[in-house]
C-alpha positions as CSV (number, residue, x, y, z in Angstrom):
1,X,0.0,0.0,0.0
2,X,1.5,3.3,-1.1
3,X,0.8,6.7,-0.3
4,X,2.5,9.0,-2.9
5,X,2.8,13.1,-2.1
6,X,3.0,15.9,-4.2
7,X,5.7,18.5,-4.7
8,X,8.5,19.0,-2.4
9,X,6.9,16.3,0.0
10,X,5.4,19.3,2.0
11,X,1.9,19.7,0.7
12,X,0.7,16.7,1.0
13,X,0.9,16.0,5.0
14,X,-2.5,14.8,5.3
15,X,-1.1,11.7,3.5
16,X,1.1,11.1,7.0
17,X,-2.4,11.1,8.5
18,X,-4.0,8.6,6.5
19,X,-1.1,6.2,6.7
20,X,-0.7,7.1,10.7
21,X,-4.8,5.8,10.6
22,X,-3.9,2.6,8.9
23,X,-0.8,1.4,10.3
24,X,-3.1,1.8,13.6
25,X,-5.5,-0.2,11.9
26,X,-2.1,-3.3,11.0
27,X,-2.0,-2.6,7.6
28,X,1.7,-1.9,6.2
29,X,1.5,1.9,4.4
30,X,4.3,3.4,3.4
31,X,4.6,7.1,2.5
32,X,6.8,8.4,-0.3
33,X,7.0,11.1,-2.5
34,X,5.5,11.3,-5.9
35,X,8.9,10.4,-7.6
36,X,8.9,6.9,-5.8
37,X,6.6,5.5,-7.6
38,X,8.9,3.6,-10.0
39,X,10.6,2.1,-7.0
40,X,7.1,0.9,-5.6
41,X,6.5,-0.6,-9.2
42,X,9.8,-2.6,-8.3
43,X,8.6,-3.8,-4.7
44,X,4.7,-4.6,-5.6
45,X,5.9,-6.6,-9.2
46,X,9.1,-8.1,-7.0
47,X,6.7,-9.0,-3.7
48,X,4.2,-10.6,-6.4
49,X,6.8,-12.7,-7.5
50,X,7.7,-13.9,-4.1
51,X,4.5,-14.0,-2.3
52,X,2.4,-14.3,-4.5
53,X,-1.2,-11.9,-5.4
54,X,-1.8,-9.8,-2.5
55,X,-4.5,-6.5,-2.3
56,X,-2.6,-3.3,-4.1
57,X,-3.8,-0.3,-2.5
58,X,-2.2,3.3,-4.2
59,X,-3.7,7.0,-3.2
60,X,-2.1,10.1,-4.1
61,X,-2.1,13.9,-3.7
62,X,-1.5,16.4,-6.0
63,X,1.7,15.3,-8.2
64,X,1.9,11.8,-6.5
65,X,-2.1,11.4,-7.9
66,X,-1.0,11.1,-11.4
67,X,1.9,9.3,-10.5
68,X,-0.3,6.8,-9.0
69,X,-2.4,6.7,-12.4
70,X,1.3,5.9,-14.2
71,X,1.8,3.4,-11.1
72,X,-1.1,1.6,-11.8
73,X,-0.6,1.8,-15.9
74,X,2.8,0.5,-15.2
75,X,1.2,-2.2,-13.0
76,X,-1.6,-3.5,-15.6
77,X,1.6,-4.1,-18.3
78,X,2.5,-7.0,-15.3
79,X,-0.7,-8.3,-15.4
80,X,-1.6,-6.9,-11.8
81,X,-4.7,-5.6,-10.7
82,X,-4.9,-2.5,-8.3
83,X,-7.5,-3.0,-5.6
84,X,-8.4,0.4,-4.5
85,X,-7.2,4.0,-5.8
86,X,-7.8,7.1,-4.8
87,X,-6.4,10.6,-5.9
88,X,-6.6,13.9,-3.7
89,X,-6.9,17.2,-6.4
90,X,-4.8,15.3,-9.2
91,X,-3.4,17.7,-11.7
92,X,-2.7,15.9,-15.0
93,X,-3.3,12.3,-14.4
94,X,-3.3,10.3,-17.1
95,X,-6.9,8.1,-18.0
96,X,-7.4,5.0,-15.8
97,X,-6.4,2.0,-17.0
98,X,-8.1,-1.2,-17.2
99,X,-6.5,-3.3,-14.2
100,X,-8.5,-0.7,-11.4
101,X,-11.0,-2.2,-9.7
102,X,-12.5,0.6,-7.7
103,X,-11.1,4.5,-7.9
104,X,-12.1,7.7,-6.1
105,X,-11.6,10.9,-7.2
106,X,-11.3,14.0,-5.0
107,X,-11.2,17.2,-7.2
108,X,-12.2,20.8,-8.2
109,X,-14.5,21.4,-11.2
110,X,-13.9,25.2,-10.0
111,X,-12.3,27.4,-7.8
112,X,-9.2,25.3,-7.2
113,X,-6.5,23.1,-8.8
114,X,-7.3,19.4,-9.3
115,X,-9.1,17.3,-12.1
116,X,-11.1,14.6,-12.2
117,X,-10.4,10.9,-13.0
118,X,-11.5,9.5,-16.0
119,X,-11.9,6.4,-17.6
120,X,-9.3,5.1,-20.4
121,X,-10.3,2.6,-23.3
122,X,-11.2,-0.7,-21.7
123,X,-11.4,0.4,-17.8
124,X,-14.6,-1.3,-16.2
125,X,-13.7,-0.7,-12.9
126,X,-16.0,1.4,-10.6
127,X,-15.3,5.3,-10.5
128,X,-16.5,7.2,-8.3
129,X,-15.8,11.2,-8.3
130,X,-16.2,14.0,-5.6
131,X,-16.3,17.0,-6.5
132,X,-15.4,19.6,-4.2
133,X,-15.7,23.1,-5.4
134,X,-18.7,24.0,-3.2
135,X,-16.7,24.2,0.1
136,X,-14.6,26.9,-0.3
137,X,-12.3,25.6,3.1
138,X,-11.4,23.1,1.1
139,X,-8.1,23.7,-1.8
140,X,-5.5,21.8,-3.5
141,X,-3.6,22.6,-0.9
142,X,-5.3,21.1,2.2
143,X,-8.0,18.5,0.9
144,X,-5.7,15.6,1.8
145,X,-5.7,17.3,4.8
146,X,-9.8,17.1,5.4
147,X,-10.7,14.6,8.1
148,X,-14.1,12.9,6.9
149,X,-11.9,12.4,3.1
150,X,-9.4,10.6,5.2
151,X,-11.6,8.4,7.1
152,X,-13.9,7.8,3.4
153,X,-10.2,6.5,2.2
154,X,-9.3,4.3,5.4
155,X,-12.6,2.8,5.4
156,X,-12.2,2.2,1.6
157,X,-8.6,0.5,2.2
158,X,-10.1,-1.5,5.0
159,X,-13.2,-2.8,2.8
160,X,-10.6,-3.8,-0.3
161,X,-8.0,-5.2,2.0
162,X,-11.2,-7.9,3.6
């Protein structure tokens, strides 16, 4: 399970809080920045080959959401499937590939950066999109940050990792 952060790793500390909740909860999270996410490609294909098929769990902020979308692009070239995504005010992600199972998509259709998910050719996974521009509290830079989004995305790992 990887948690990717945006620029400069200081944006995106809400991320620290949503792994902090889950390895409460015994599940290993690890936080990286956004650049990381070839080296978690390396671990989840490497820990497949080892261990065998376990749950693969990506969210992201910012810069680290699209590079979870490439993560998980990367990830459907090995055959693997990703459990459960979800992407805090991405910026330029890339459109979902097919090997997504379920992906939630925290953004701004005004008012703020962040764009909506959306679906590439073949994806039939479930997306589901949250829009939110009507709060104005809420921005690019502190949605990771909001506590009922974090607890939506705990409860969300939890239910995929059953």
């Amino acid at each position: 399970m990887y948690l990717l952060r945006g620029l400069a790793n200081i944006f995106s500390t809400g991320l620290d809080e949503i792994g902090k909740k889950l390895r409460a909860a015994g599940v290993d999270a690890h936080v990286e920045g956004f650049t990381a996410w070839r080296s978690a490609l390396n671990k989840i294909v490497a820990d497949r080959q080892k261990f065998g098929p376990s749950p693969v769990i990506l969210v992201g902020h910012s810069l680290g959401a699209n590079a979870i979308v490439s993560l998980a692009q990367a990830l459907e070239k090995h055959g693997i499937v990703v459990d459960y995504m979800a992407t805090f005010a991405a910026t330029s992600p890339s459109p979902l590939p097919p090997n997504i199972k379920r992906a939630v998509s925290f953004y701004f259709s005004s008012h703020s950066w962040g764009v909506a998910l959306t679906k590439g050719p073949g994806f039939r996974g479930r997306l589901e999109k949250r829009d939110l521009s009507r709060d104005p509290h809420v921005n690019h830079f502190n949605i990771e940050k909001q506590a009922p989004l974090q607890d939506e995305v705990v409860s969300g790992i939890l239910h995929a990792l059953r």
